[in-house]
C-alpha positions in Angstrom: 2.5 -11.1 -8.3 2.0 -9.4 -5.2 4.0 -7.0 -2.9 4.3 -8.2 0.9 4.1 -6.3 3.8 6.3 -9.1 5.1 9.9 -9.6 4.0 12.9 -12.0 4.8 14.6 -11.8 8.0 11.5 -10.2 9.9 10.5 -11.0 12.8 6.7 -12.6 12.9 4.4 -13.9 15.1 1.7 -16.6 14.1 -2.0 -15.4 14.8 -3.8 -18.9 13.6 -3.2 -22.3 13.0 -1.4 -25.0 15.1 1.6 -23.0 16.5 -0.5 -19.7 17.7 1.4 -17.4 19.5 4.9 -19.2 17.9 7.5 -16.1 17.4 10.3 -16.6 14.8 12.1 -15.3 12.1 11.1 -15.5 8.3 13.7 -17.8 6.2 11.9 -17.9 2.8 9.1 -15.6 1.1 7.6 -18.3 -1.7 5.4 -15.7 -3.7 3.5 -18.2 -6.1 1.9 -19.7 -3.3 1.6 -17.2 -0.7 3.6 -18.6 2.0 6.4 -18.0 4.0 9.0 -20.8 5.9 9.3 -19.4 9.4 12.1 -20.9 11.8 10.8 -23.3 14.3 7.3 -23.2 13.5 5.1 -25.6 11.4 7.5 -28.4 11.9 7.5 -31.6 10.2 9.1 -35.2 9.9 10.9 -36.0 7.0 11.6 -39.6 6.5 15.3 -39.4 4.1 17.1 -42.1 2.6 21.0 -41.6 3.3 23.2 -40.2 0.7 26.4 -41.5 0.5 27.9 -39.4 -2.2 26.4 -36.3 -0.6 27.4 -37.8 3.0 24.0 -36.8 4.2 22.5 -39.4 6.6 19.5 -41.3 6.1 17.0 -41.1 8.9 13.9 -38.7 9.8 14.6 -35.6 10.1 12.8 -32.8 11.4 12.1 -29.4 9.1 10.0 -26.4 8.3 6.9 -26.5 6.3 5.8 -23.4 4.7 2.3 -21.5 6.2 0.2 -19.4 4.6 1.0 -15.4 4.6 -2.0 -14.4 6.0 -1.5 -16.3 9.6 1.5 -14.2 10.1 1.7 -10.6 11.5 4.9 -8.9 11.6 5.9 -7.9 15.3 7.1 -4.4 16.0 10.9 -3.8 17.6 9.7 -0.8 19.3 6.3 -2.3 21.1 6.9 -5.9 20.9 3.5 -6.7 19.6 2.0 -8.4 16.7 0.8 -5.1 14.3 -0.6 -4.3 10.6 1.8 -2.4 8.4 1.3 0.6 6.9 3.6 2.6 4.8 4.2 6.3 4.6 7.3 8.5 2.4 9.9 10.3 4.5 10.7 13.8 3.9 14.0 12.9 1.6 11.3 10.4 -0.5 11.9 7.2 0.3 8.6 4.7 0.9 9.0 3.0 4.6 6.8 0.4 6.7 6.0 1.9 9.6 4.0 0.4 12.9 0.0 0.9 12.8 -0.2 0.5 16.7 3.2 3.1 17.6 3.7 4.6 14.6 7.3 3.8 14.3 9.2 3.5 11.3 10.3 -0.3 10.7 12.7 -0.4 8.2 
């Protein structure tokens, strides 16, 4: 298994596929395929049948499909652009992600 540079809750930015350019926030992290389910981005129609038990409504409905890891690049707070990750320890010894492009700490 691999370690991400990219983790729940960041914010990413697409850099190939269909929805280039496409900002959003990462929902899911599925490591045994090397994807991640970004809000708004890759969507796709789902046709459901309605469950009655579950009250969920049959119908098509619209959701995320998961995109490969490595059309993602995690966008910087501090320069609001799309940048590698590096990481570096701080002086009490804790390992950070920091900003290749402003050297600012991310975490």
């Amino acid at each position: 298994m691999q370690n991400y540079k990219i983790r729940k809750d960041d914010k990413v930015m697409v850099i190939s596929g269909k929805d280039k350019g496409k900002v959003g926030k990462v929902l899911k992290i599925l490591r045994k395929k090397d994807r991640v389910l970004v809000e708004k981005v890759n969507m796709v129609k789902r046709h459901t049948k309605a469950n009655p038990y579950a009250q969920q409504p049959g119908g098509i409905v619209e959701k995320e499909a998961p995109i490969h890891i490595s059309n993602v690049a995690l966008m910087c707070d501090a320069c609001t652009k799309p940048t590698r990750v590096g990481y570096k320890e701080t002086t009490d010894g804790k390992k950070v992600r920091f900003c290749k492009k402003c050297n600012e700490v991310i975490d």
